[in-house]
C-alpha positions in Angstrom: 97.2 124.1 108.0 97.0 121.7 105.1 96.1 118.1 106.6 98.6 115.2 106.1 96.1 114.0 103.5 95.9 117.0 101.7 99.2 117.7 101.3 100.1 114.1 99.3 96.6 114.6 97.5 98.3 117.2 95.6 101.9 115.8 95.5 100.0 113.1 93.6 97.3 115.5 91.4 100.7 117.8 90.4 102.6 114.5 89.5 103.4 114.2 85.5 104.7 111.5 83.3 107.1 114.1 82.2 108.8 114.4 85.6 110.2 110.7 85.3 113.8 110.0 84.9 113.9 107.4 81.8 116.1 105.4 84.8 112.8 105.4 87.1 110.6 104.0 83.7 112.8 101.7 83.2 112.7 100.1 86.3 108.8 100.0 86.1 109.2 98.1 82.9 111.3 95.2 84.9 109.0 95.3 87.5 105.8 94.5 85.5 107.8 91.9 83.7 108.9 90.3 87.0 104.8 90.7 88.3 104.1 88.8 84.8 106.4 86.1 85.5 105.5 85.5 89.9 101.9 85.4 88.1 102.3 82.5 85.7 104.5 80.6 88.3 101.4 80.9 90.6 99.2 80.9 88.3 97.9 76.7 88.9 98.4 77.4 92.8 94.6 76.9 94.8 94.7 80.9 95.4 95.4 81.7 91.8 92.2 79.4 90.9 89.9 80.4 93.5 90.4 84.3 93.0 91.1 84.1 89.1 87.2 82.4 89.9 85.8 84.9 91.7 86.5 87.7 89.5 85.4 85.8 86.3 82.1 85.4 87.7 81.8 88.6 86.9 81.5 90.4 83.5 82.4 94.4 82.7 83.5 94.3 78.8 85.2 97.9 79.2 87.5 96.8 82.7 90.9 95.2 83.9 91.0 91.7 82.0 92.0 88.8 84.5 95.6 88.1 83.4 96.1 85.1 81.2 92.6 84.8 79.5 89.9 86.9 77.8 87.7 87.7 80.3 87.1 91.2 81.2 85.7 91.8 85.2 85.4 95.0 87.3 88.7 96.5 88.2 88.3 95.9 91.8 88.0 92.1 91.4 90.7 92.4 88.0 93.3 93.7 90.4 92.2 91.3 93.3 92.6 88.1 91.1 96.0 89.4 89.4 96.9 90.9 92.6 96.8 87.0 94.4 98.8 85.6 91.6 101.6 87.6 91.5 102.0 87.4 95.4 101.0 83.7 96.2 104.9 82.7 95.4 106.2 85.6 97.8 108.9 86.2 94.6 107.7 89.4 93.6 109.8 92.7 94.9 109.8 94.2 98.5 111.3 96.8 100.4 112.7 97.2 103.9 112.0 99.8 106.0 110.3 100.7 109.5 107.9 98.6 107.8 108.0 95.9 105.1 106.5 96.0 101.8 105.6 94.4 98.7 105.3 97.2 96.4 104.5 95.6 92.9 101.4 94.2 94.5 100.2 97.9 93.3 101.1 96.9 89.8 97.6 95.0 89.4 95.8 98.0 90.4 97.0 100.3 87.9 96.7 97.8 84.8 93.3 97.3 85.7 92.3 100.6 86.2 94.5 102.1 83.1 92.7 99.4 81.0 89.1 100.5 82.4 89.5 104.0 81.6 91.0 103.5 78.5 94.4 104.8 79.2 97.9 104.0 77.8 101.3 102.3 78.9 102.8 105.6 79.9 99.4 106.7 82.3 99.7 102.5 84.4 103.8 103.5 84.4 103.1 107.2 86.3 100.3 104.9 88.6 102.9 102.1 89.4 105.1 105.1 90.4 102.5 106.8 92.9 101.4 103.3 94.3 105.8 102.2 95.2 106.0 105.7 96.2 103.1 106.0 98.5 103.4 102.7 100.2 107.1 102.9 100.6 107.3 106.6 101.8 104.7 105.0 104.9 106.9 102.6 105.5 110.0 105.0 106.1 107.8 107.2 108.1 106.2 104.5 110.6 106.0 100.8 111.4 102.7 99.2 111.5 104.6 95.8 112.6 105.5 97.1 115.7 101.6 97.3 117.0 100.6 93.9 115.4 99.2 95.7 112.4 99.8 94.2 108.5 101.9 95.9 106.0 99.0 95.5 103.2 97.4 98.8 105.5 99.2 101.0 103.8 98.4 99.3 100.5 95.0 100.5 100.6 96.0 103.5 101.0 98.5 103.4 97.6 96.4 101.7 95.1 93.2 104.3 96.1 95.4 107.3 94.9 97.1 105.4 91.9 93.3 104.6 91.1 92.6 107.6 91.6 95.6 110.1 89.6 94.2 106.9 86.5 90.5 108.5 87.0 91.6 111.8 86.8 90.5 113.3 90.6 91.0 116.6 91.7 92.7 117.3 95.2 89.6 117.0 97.0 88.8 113.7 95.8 91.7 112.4 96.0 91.6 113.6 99.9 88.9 111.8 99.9 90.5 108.7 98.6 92.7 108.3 101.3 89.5 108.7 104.0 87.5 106.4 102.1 90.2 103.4 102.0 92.5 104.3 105.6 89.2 104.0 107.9 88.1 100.6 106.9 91.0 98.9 105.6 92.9 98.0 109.0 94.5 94.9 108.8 96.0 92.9 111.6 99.7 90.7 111.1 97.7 87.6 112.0 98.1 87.1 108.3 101.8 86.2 109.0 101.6 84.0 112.2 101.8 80.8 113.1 101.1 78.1 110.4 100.2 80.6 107.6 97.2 80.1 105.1 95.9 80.6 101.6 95.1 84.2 102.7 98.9 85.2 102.4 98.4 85.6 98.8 95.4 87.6 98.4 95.7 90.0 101.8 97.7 93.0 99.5 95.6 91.5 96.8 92.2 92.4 98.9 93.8 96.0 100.0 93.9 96.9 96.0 90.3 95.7 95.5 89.3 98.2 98.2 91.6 100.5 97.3 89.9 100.8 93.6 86.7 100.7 95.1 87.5 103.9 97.5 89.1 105.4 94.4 85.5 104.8 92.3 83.1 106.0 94.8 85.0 109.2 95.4 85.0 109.8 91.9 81.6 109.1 91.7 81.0 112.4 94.3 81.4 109.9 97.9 83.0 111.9 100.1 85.2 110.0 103.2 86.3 110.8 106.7 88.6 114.2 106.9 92.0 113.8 108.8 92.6 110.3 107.9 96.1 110.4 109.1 95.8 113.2 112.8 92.6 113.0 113.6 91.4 112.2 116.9 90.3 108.7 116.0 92.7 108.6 112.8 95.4 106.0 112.0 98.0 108.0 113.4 96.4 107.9 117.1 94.7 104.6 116.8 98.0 102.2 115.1 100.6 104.3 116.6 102.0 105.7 113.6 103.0 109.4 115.0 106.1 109.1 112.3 104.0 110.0 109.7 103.5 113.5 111.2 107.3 114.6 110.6 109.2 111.7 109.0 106.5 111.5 105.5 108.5 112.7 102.9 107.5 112.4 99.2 109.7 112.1 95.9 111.1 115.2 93.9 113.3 116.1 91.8 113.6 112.2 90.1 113.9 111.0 94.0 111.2 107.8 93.5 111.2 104.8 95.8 110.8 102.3 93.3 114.6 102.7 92.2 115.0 101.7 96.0 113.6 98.7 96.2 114.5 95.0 95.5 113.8 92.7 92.6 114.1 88.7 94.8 116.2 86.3 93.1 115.1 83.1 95.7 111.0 82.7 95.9 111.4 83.3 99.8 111.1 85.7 101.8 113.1 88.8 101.7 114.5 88.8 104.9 116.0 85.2 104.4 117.4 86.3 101.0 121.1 86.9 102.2 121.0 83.9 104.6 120.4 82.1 101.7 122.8 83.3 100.0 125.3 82.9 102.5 125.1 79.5 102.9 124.8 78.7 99.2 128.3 80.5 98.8 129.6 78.6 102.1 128.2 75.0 100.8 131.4 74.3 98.3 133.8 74.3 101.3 131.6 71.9 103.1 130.8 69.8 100.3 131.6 65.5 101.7 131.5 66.8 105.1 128.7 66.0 107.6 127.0 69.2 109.5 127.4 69.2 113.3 125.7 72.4 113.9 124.5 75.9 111.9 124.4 78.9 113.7 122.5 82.1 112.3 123.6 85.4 113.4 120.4 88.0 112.6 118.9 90.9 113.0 115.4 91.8 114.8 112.5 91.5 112.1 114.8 88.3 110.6 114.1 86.7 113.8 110.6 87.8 114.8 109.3 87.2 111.6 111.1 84.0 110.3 113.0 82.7 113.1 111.4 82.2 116.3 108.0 80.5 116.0 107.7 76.6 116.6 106.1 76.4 113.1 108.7 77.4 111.4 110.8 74.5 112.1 108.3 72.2 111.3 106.6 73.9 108.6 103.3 72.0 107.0 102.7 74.4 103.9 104.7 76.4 101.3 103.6 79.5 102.9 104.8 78.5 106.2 108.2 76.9 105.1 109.1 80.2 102.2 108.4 81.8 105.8 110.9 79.8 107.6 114.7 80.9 108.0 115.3 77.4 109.7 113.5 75.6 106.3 115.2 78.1 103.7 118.8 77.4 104.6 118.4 73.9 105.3 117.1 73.5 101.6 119.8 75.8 100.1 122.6 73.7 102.2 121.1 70.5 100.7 120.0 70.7 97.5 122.6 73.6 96.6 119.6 76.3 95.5 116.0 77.4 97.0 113.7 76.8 93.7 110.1 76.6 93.5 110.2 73.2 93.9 111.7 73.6 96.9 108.8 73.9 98.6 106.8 71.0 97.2 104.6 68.7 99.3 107.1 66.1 99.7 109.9 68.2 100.7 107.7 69.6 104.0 108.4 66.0 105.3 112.3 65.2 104.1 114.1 63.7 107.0 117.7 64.8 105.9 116.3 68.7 105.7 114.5 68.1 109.3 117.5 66.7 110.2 119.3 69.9 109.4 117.0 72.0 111.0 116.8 70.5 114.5 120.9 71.7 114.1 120.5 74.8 113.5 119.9 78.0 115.6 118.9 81.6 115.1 120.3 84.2 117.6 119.1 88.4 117.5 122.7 89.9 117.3 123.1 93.7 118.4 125.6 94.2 115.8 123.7 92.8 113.1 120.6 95.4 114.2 122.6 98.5 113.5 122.7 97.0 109.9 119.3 97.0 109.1 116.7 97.7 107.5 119.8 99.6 105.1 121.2 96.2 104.8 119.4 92.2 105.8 122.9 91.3 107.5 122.9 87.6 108.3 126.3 85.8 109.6 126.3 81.7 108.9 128.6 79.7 111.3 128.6 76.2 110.3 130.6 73.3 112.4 131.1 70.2 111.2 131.6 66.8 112.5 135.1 66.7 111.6 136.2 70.1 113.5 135.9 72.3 110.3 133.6 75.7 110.8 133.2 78.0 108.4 131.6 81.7 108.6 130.3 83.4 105.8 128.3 87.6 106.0 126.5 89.0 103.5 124.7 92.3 103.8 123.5 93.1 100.6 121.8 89.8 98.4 121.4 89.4 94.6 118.5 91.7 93.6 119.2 93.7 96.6 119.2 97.7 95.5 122.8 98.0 96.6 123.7 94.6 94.3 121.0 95.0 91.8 119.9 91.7 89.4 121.2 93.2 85.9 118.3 93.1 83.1 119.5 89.8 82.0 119.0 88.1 85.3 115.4 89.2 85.5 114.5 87.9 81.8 116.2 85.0 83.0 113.8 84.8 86.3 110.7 85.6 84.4 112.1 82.7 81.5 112.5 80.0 84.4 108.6 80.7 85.9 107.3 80.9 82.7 108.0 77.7 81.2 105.5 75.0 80.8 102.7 77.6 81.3 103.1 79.4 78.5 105.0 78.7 75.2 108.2 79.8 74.5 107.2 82.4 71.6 104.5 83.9 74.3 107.0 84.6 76.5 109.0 86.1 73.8 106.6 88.3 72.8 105.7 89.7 76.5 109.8 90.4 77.1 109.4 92.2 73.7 106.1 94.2 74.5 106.8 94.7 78.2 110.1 96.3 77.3 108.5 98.8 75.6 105.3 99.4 78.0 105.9 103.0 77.4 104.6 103.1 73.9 101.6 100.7 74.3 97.8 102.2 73.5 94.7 100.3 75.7 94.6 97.9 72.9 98.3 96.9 73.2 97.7 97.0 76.7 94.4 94.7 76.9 95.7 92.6 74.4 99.2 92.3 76.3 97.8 90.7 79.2 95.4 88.1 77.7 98.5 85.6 76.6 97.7 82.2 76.4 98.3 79.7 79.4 99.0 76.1 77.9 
């Protein structure tokens, strides 16, 4: 029988551009505009610097350019620079499943690797398909969460074959693909515990650049481990990810994750999303009134991930505090909206907001469970002071795929990050080209992505 491997080698060698609904290109369009804009907002951040750095100090004049200037770089360090700027905000788009996901962190894979081989809009648009379907098909087959494992494991696995469909492999090396980048690219959650670092940003970010590099050697004749995925010492046995066997399904028939996934509208993360919103909606009825207590009714990963620690109610970093249900709600209920300035330095240490999140509690809630990972159901009790308690549920947030941001919103989104880093006629112009990604050659490609930064 054909290995686990084998059988979504060919799903993605048999794959055409011709097989996707305009509905699904579309949606690829707003998602590279939405990576654009997460980059620029990040793009001054220490990670931004220190990996836009790294892959500068290299030159390859036919490669991925490092978004925002001239420079040209290997595609493995192109997509890990690009990669670290459009996740260091945590705004750019994720899905829910067994396991979480980030899936446009594949996006800066397949430029670079389009723009290296001298491809076109339409080739990075089919690779941006492969890399959301790949990663998010895992994550409906199998949690890596559950043993302590990171989500980017899977993105190795993704941007390999999206590198590899762009480099034009056959079956077999494309097989090989998957051995090359699943048997050295194990990552452990570590990433997201405690008081969390720098490293936040650039762990997907590192996946791609080894998931281009597994792509190149096995297309340079490397072949990789055989049974990946069921072999005796393979990641199904060793990360305790039996799903896979039975529950990997792949798209057909105009079936493709990324129309399933979510575009955020608050730079935190995901699971918070409708707790934010929640209160934000409950905060005019409380408006003059001094908060007694908040209580937050939520659902497993909410909790585990970005409600229980100790350091998320004292939070000493953006990536700690965009990390922190306690932090995120307390900002929405006080300054009336979760920004990027939210999460400033000086706001770490605001008494009123500590205050607020000394009051407030997170509790798992059974019911709330069954409504997830389809929904992120959070329920928001607040008492105050004067006897008054209002309750406020939301399932489904703004940019959530059931209550999707219209195209509008996301110009809007990418408008906001963008300004003061690049002028107002550059960001015209990358609404205008983006929109029509479709039709762009490698120049209009290359040259889309070295806009100026002011």
């Amino acid at each position: 029988m054909a290995t686990i491997g084998r059988r979504i080698a060919k799903w993605v060698h048999e794959l055409s551009y011709d097989q996707l609904p305009d509905k699904t290109v579309h949606e690829v369009k707003r998602r590279i505009l939405d990576s654009i804009g997460t980059c620029l907002g990040a793009y001054h951040s220490r990670p931004a610097k220190v990996a836009r750095a790294t892959a500068m100090a290299v030159c390859d004049s036919r490669a991925g350019i490092v978004w925002g200037t001239t420079h040209s770089s290997m595609p493995s360090l192109a997509a890990f620079a690009n990669g670290t700027m459009v996740r260091y905000l945590d705004y750019n788009d994720t899905y829910l499943s067994l396991e979480p996901a980030h899936p446009s962190d594949n996006i800066s894979a397949a430029v670079a690797v389009a723009q290296a081989e001298g491809l076109t809009g339409r080739d990075a648009i089919l690779a941006t398909v492969i890399g959301y379907e790949i990663q998010c098909r895992l994550c409906d087959a199998a949690s890596l969460r559950a043993g302590g494992w990171d989500h980017v494991t899977y993105g190795a696995l993704s941007t390999a074959l999206l590198s590899g469909k762009l480099w034009g492999l056959d079956e077999d090396q494309l097989e090989h693909v998957l051995g090359l980048s699943g048997v050295c690219n194990i990552t452990t959650r570590q990433t997201r515990t405690g008081q969390i670092s720098d490293w936040k940003a650039c762990a997907f970010a590192n996946a791609a650049r080894n998931g281009v590099f597994a792509a190149n050697l096995a297309r340079r004749g490397l072949t990789g481990p055989h049974e990946i995925f069921e072999g005796p010492k393979g990641l199904m046995h060793q990360l305790n990810l039996g799903g896979i066997k039975d529950g990997l399904v792949l798209g057909e028939n105009g079936d493709f994750m990324i129309d399933k996934t979510y575009i955020k509208f608050w730079p935190a993360e995901y699971h918070s999303q409708s707790a934010i919103d929640a209160c934000l909606q409950l905060r005019p009825q409380i408006e003059g009134k001094t908060i007694e207590s908040i209580h937050i009714g939520s659902f497993e990963a909410a909790v585990s991930i970005i409600g229980s620690e100790p350091e998320k109610l004292r939070p000493t970093s953006r990536e700690t505090a965009d990390h922190s249900m306690f932090y995120c709600c307390a900002a929405a209920l006080t300054e009336g909206d979760v920004t990027l300035a939210t999460f400033d330095d000086e706001r770490l240490t605001d008494k009123t907001l500590l205050d607020l999140i000394d009051r407030t509690k997170i509790v798992e809630d059974a019911e709330l469970n069954k409504g997830y990972p389809k929904g992120i159901p959070n329920d928001i009790t607040i008492t105050c002071t004067d006897g008054t308690k209002v309750n406020k549920r939301v399932d489904f947030p703004r940019g959530h795929a059931e209550n999707p941001m219209t195209d509008d919103e996301v110009f809007a989104k990418f408008y906001r990050l963008a300004d003061g880093v690049i002028a107002k006629d550059t960001a015209d112009h990358l609404v205008e080209q983006v929109m029509k990604f479709d039709t762009l050659d490698t120049e209009g490609i290359t040259e889309l992505f070295k806009f100026k930064v002011l």
